[in-house]
C-alpha positions in Angstrom: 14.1 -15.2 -66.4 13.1 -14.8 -62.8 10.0 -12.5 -62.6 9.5 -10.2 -59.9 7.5 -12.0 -57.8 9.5 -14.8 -57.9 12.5 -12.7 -56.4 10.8 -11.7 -53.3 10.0 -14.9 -52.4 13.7 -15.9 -52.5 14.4 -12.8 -50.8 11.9 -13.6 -48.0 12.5 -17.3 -47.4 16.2 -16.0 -46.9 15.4 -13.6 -44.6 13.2 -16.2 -42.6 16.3 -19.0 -42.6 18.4 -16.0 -41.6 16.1 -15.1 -38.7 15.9 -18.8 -37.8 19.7 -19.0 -37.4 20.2 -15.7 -35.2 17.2 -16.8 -33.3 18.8 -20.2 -32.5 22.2 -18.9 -31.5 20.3 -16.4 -29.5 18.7 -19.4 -27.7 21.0 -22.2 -27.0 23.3 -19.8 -25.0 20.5 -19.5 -22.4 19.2 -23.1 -22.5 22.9 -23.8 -21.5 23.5 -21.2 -19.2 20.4 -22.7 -17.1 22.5 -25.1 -15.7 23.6 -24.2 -12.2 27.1 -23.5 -11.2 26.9 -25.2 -8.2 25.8 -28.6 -7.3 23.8 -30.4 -4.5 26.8 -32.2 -3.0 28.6 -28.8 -3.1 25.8 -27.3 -1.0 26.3 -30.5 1.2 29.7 -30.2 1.3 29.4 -25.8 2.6 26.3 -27.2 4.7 29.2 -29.3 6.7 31.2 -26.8 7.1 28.8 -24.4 8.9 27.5 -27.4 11.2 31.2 -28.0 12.0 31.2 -24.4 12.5 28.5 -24.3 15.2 29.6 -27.6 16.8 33.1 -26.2 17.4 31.8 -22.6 18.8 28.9 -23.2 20.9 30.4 -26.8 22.1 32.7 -24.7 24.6 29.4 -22.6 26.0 27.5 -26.2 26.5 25.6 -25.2 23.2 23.5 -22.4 25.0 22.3 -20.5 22.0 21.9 -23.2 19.4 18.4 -22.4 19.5 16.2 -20.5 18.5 17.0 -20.4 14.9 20.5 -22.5 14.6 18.7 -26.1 15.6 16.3 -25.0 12.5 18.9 -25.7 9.9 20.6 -28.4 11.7 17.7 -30.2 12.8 17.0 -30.4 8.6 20.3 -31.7 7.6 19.7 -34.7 10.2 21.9 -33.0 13.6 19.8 -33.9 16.8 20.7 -30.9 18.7 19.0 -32.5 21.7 21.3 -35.3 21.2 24.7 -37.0 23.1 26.9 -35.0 20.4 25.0 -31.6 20.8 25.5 -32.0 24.8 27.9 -30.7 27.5 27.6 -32.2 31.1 24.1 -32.6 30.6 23.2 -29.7 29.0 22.2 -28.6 25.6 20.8 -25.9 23.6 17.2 -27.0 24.2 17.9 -27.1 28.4 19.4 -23.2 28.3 16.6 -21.9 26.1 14.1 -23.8 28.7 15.6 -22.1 31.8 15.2 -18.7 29.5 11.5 -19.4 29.0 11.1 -20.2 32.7 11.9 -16.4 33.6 11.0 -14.8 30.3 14.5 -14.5 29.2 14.2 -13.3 25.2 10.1 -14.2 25.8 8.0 -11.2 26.1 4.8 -11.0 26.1 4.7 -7.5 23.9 6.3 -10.0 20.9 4.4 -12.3 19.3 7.3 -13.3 17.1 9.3 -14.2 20.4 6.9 -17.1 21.2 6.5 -17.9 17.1 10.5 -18.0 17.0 10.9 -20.5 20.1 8.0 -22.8 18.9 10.4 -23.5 15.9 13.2 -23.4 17.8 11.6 -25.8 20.4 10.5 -28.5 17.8 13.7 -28.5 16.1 15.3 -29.8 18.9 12.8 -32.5 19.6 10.8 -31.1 22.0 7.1 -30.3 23.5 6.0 -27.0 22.1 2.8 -27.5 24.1 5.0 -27.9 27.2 8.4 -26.1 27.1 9.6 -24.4 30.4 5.8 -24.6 32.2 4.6 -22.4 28.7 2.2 -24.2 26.9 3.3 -21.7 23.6 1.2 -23.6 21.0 -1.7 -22.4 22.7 -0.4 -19.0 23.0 -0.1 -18.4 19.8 -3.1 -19.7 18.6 -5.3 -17.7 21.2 -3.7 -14.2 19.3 -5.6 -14.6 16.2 -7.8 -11.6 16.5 -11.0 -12.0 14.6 -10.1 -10.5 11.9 -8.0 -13.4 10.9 -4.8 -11.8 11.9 -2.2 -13.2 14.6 -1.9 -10.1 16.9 1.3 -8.2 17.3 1.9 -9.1 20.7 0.7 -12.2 23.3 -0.4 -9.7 25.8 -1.0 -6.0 26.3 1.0 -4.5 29.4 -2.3 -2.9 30.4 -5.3 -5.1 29.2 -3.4 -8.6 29.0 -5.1 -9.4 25.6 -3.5 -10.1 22.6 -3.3 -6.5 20.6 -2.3 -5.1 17.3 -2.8 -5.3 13.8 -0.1 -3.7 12.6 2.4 -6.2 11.8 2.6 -8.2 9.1 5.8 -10.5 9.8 3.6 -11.5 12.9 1.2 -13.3 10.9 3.1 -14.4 8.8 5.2 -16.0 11.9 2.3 -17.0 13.5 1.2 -18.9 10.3 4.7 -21.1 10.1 5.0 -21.7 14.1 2.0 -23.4 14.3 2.4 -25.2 10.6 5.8 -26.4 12.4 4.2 -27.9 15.3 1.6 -30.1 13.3 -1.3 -27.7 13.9 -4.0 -26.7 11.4 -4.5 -22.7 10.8 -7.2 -22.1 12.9 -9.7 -19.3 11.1 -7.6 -20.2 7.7 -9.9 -18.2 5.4 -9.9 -15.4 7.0 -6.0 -15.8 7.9 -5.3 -15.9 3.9 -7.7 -12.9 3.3 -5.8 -10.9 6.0 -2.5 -11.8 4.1 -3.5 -11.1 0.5 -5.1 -7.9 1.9 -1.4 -7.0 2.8 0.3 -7.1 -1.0 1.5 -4.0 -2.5 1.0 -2.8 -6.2 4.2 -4.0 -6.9 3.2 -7.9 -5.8 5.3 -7.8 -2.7 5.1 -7.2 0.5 6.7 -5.4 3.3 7.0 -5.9 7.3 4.3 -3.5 8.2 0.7 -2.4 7.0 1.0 1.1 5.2 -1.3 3.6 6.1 -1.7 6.8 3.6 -4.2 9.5 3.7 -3.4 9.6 0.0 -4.0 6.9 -1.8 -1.4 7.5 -4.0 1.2 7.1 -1.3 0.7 3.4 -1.6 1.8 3.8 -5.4 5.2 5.1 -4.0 5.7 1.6 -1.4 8.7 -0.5 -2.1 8.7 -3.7 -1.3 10.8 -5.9 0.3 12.7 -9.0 -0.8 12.6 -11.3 2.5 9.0 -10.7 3.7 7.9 -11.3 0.2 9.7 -14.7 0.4 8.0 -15.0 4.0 4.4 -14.4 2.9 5.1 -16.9 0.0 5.6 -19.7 3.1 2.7 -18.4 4.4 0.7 -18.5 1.5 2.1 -22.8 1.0 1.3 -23.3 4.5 -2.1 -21.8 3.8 -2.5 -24.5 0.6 -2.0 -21.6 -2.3 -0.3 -22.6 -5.2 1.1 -20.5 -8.3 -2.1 -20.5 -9.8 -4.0 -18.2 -6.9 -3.1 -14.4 -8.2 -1.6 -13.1 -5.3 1.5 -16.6 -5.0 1.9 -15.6 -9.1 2.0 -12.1 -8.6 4.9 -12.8 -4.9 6.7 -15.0 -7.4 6.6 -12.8 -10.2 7.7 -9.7 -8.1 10.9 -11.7 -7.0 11.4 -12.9 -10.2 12.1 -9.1 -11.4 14.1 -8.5 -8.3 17.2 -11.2 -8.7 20.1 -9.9 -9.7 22.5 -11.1 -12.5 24.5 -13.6 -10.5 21.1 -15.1 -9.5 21.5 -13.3 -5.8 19.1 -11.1 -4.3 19.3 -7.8 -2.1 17.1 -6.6 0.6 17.6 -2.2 1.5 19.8 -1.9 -1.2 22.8 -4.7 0.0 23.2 -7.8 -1.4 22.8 -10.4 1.0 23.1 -14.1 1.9 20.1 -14.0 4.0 17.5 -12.3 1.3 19.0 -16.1 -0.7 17.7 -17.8 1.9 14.5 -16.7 2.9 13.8 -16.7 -1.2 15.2 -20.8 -1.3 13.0 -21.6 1.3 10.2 -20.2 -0.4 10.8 -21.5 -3.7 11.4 -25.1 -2.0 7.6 -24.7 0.1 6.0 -24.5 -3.1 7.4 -27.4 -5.1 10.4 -25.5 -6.8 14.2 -26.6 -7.0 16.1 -23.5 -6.2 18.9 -25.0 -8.2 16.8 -25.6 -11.2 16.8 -23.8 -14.7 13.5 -21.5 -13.3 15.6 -20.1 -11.0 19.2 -20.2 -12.6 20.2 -16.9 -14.3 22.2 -17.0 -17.7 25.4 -16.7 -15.4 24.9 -20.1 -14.0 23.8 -18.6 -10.8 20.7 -19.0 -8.6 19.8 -18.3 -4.9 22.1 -21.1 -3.7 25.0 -20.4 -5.4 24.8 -16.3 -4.7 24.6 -17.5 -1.3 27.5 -19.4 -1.2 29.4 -16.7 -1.7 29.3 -15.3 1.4 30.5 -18.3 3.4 34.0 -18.0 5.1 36.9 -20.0 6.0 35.5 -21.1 8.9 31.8 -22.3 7.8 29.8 -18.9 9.0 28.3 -16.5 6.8 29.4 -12.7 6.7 26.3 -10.1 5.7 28.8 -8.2 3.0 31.6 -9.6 0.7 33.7 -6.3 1.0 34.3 -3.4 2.7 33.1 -1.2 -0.1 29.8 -1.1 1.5 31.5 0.6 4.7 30.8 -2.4 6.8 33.7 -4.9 7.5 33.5 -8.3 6.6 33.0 -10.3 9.8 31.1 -13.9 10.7 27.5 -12.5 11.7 25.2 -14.9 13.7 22.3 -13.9 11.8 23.9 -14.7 8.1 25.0 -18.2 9.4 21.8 -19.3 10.9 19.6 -18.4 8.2 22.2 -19.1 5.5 22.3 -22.9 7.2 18.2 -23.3 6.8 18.1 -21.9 3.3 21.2 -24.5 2.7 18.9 -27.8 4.0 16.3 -26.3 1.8 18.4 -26.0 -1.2 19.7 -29.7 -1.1 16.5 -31.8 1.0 13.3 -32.1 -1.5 11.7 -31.4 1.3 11.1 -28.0 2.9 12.5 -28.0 6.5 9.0 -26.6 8.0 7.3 -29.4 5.9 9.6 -31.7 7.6 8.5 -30.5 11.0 4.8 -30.3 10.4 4.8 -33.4 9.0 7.0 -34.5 12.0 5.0 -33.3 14.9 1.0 -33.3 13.5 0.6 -37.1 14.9 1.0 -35.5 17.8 -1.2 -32.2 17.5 -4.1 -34.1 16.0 -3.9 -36.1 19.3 -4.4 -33.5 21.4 -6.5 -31.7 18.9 -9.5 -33.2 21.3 -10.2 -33.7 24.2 -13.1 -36.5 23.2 -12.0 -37.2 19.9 -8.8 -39.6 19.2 -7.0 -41.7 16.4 -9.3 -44.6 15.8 -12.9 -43.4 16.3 -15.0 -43.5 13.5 -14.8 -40.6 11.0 -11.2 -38.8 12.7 -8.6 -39.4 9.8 -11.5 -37.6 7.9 -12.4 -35.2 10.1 -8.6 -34.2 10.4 -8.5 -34.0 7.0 -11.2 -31.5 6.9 -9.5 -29.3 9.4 -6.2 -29.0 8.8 -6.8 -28.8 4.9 -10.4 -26.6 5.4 -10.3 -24.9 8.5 -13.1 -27.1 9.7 -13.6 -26.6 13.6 -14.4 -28.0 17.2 -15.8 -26.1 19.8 -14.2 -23.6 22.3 -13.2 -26.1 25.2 -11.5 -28.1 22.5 -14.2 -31.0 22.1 -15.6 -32.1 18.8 -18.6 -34.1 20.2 -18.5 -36.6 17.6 -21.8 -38.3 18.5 -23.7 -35.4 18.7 -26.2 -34.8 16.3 -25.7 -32.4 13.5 -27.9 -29.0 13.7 -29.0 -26.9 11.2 -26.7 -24.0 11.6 -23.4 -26.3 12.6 -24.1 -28.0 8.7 -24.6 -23.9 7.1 -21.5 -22.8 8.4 -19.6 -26.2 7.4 -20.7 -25.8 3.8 -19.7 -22.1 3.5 -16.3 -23.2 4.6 -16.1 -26.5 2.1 -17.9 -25.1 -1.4 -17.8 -22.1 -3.2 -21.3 -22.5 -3.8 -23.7 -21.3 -1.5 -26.6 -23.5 -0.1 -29.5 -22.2 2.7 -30.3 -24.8 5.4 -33.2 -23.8 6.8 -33.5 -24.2 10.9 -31.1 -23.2 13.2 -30.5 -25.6 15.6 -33.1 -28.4 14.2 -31.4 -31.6 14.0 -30.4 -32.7 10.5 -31.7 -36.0 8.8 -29.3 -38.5 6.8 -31.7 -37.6 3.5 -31.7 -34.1 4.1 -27.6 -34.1 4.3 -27.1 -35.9 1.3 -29.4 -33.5 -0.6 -27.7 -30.1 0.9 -24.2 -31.4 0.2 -24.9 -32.7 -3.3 -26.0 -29.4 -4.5 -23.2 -27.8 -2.9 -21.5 -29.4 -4.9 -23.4 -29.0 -8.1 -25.4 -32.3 -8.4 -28.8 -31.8 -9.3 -31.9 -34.4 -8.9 -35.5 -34.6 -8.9 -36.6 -34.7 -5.6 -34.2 -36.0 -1.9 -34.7 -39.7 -2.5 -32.8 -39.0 -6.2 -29.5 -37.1 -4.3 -29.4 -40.2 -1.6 -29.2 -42.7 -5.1 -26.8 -40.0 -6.4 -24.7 -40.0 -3.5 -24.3 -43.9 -2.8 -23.4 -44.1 -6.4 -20.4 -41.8 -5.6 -19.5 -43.4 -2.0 -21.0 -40.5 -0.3 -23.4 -42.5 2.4 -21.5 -43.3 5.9 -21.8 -46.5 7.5 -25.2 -46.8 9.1 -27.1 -44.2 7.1 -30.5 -43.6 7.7 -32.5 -41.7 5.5 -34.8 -40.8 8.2 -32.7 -40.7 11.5 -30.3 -37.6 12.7 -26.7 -37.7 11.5 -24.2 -37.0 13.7 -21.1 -35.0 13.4 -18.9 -37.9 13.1 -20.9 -39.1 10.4 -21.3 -36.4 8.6 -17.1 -35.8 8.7 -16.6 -38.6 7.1 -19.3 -38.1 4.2 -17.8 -34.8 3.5 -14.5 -36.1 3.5 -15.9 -38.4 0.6 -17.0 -35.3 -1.3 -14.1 -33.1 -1.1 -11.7 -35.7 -2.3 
C-alpha cells in the first residue's frame, strides 16, 4: 500500500517530467527558428543587382553623383569607382564631386557633416582626403573639435569663422567615422567618448540632437531614435568600446527591444530599409554577424533579410513596401545607397569603415609628423599609443622624438594611459630613465622597495628601451616605446 508520502512524490516527479517536456518543445522551435531566412550568397546575389543598378543609371551622366555615399557601398563589395569601368570620357564620380568642392558645391562651411560626408565619399573612391579639390578636409574636420570633446556643428561661423555649436549629435558622431575612415586617430578621444555617452537617453538610445528641458522630467518623456542609436554604436567601436562598457550594452539593448517581428526595424513610426542598415553596420563594427542567431528573430528574419524586402526589380531600394502608408512606392536614392553599405556589411566580415581605416592609416600615420616617420626608433609604438590612447604631438604637428621627457609631458601621458593616478613632481624638469620606470610601474600597480627595485622589476617584464640609463634623461621616443611595453 502506497502511503501518502509516497504518492506525492510520484505526483511531483510527474509533474517535473511533464514540465521538462513542455519546456523542450517550447525551446527547440526557437533554436530552429534562429536560423536566417536568407543567406550570404543571397545578399551577394541583391548586392549585384543594385551595383548593376547604379552602373546602368549614373553610367549615362559620366557617373556624376556616385559619390558621396554610393562609392561607400561599392567601394566594399570590391567596385573601384575611380576605375576604367566607373569612367566616361575621362570622367568619374570622384572628378565631378572634385569640381563641386572646388566652388563649394554641396560643401558649406555652416555643415560639418558636409565635409564628414565627402571624406568618406573621397576615400571610397581611392582618393587624397588630405588633398581633394585644393581642401585639405582631414584637417578641417579635425580642427572642429571644440574643447569640450565635441566635433562642432559647423566648419566655420558666417560671422566669427570658427568652428561653432554643440548642439548636434550626428555631427560627432560623423566627425568620429570621417576621420576613423581616413586612417586618423580620434584626436582628444576621452573626452570625445565622454561627450558621446553624455548624449544617451534613459531609454539607452540616442537621438540627433541634445535635449534641453527646464524640467527634468521632460527628458523622461524623449524617444529615441533607431538610426542614430546604430550611429553612436559606430562611434562608440571606432572609439574602442565594446559590449561590456554600459553605455554600448545599454545602445544594444535598446535596439534589441526595438526590432520588429520579421527582424526589421522602423525609425518615426515607418518601417524602413535604411533603419536595417545603419543597425547591420553597427552590429558588424562590433564583432556581430547580422545574419546570426543573436540577431535572427523566431521568423527567420534579421536586419538583412527585413531589408531585402524592399529591393525592386531593378536593384534600388524604395523607402515603403505599399502605398498604405500614403507614400507611393518609388526607387529613392537614399534607400539604395544606404541599403548597398548595410548590404557589404551584411556579407564582408569586415565592416566597410574598418576596411577604409585600415586602408588609408599607412598613409595618415605618415603624415601624422612632420619629424617623425615609419622606421625611427619607438614610431610603430608611439602610433600605437595614439591611435589606440589618444596620446599626442604638439600643435605644429611635431612629436620631437629626441627631446627629452619633462615632468608635466610624462603627468599628462599617465593620466591618459592608467586608471590609476600617479603625481610627478616638477613641471618641466627633465625626467631620468630610473625615475620613469618607477612612475610607470606604480601606475600600473607594481610596488617595490625603493627605484633601483622598479628598474629590476621592469627589465624582468621587457619594460627598459634600448640604451637605458638609470641616471641620464629619457627622451620621448624612448619613453613611447617603454610604454608601449606596458600597455600591451
Amino acid at each position: 500500500m502506497k502511503t501518502v508520502r509516497s504518492v506525492y512524490q510520484t505526483k511531483f516527479w510527474r509533474l517535473l517530467l511533464a514540465i521538462i517536456v513542455v519546456a523542450s518543445f517550447a525551446i527547440a522551435p526557437n533554436i530552429e527558428a534562429a536560423t536566417s531566412i536568407v543567406t550570404r550568397d543571397e545578399v551577394k546575389t541583391a548586392a549585384n543587382k543594385t551595383i548593376q543598378y547604379y552602373h546602368n543609371t549614373y553610367k549615362k551622366k559620366e557617373f556624376a553623383g556616385i559619390l558621396d555615399w554610393p562609392a561607400l557601398g561599392l567601394f566594399a563589395f570590391g567596385e573601384d569607382v575611380s576605375g576604367p569601368k566607373w569612367t566616361v570620357n575621362g570622367k568619374n564620380g570622384a572628378f565631378w564631386r572634385e569640381q563641386q568642392v572646388r566652388t563649394g558645391v554641396n560643401l558649406s562651411k555652416t555643415k560639418n557633416t558636409d565635409y564628414q560626408r565627402t571624406i568618406i565619399g573621397v576615400v571610397a573612391a581611392g582618393k587624397d582626403p588630405r588633398n581633394f579639390g585644393g581642401v585639405n578636409l582631414v584637417e578641417t574636420v579635425k580642427n572642429t573639435m571644440l574643447a569640450n570633446g565635441h566635433f562642432a556643428d559647423s566648419v566655420a561661423d558666417n560671422k566669427t569663422g570658427k568652428p561653432v555649436g554643440n548642439e548636434l549629435v550626428n555631427a560627432h558622431i560623423f566627425g568620429i567615422i570621417a576621420l576613423h575612415v581616413a586612417g586618423e586617430p580620434i584626436p582628444n578621444k576621452k573626452k570625445a567618448t565622454e561627450w558621446l555617452v553624455a548624449q544617451q537617453h534613459h531609454d539607452g538610445g540616442f537621438t540627433w540632437d541634445v535635449k534641453y528641458f527646464d524640467d527634468p522630467a521632460d527628458y523622461q518623456l524623449i524617444e529615441s531614435d533607431v538610426d542614430m542609436t546604430a550611429a553612436a554604436l559606430m562611434a562608440f567601436a571606432i572609439l574602442g568600446l565594446d559590449e561590456q562598457h554600459p553605455a554600448v550594452a545599454r545602445a544594444f539593448d535598446f535596439l534589441k527591444k526595438k526590432q520588429l517581428a520579421n527582424g526589421g526595424f522602423d525609425s518615426w513610426g515607418t518601417e524602413n530599409p535604411e533603419s536595417c542598415a545603419w543597425v547591420i553596420q553597427a552590429i558588424r563594427l562590433h564583432g556581430q554577424d547580422p545574419l546570426g542567431p543573436a540577431w535572427t528573430k523566431p521568423s527567420g528574419g534579421n536586419p538583412v533579410s527585413a531589408m531585402l524586402r524592399f529591393q525592386v526589380a531593378d536593384g534600388s531600394f524604395t523607402h515603403v513596401l505599399s502605398e498604405e502608408d500614403a507614400l507611393p512606392v518609388y526607387q529613392n536614392s537614399m534607400s539604395t545607397e544606404q541599403a548597398l553599405y548595410g548590404m557589404a556589411d551584411a556579407y564582408n566580415p569586415k565592416a566597410a569603415y574598418t576596411m577604409l581605416h585600415e586602408k588609408y592609416r599607412p598613409t595618415a600615420e605618415k603624415n601624422m609628423f612632420t619629424d617623425y616617420k615609419p622606421g625611427q626608433f619607438g614610431f610603430t609604438e608611439t602610433m600605437r599609443l595614439v591611435y589606440e590612447n589618444g596620446i599626442s604631438g604638439y600643435t605644429d604637428r611635431t612629436f620631437k622624438p629626441e627631446k627629452v621627457l619633462t615632468c608635466a609631458e610624462l603627468e599628462q601621458w599617465l593620466s591618459q594611459l592608467f586608471t590609476k593616478a600617479v603625481a610627478v613632481t616638477g613641471k618641466n624638469e627633465p625626467v631620468t630613465g630610473e625615475q620613469f620606470m618607477e612612475l610607470i610601474g606604480k601606475a600600473n600597480g607594481a610596488v617595490a622597495a625603493n627605484p633601483a627595485g622598479y628598474v629590476e622589476q621592469a627589465k624582468q617584464k621587457g619594460w627598459l628601451y634600448a640604451g637605458f640609463d638609470a641616471k641620464k634623461p629619457v627622451n620621448r621616443a624612448q619613453a613611447m616605446w617603454s610604454l608601449a611595453q606596458v600597455k600591451k
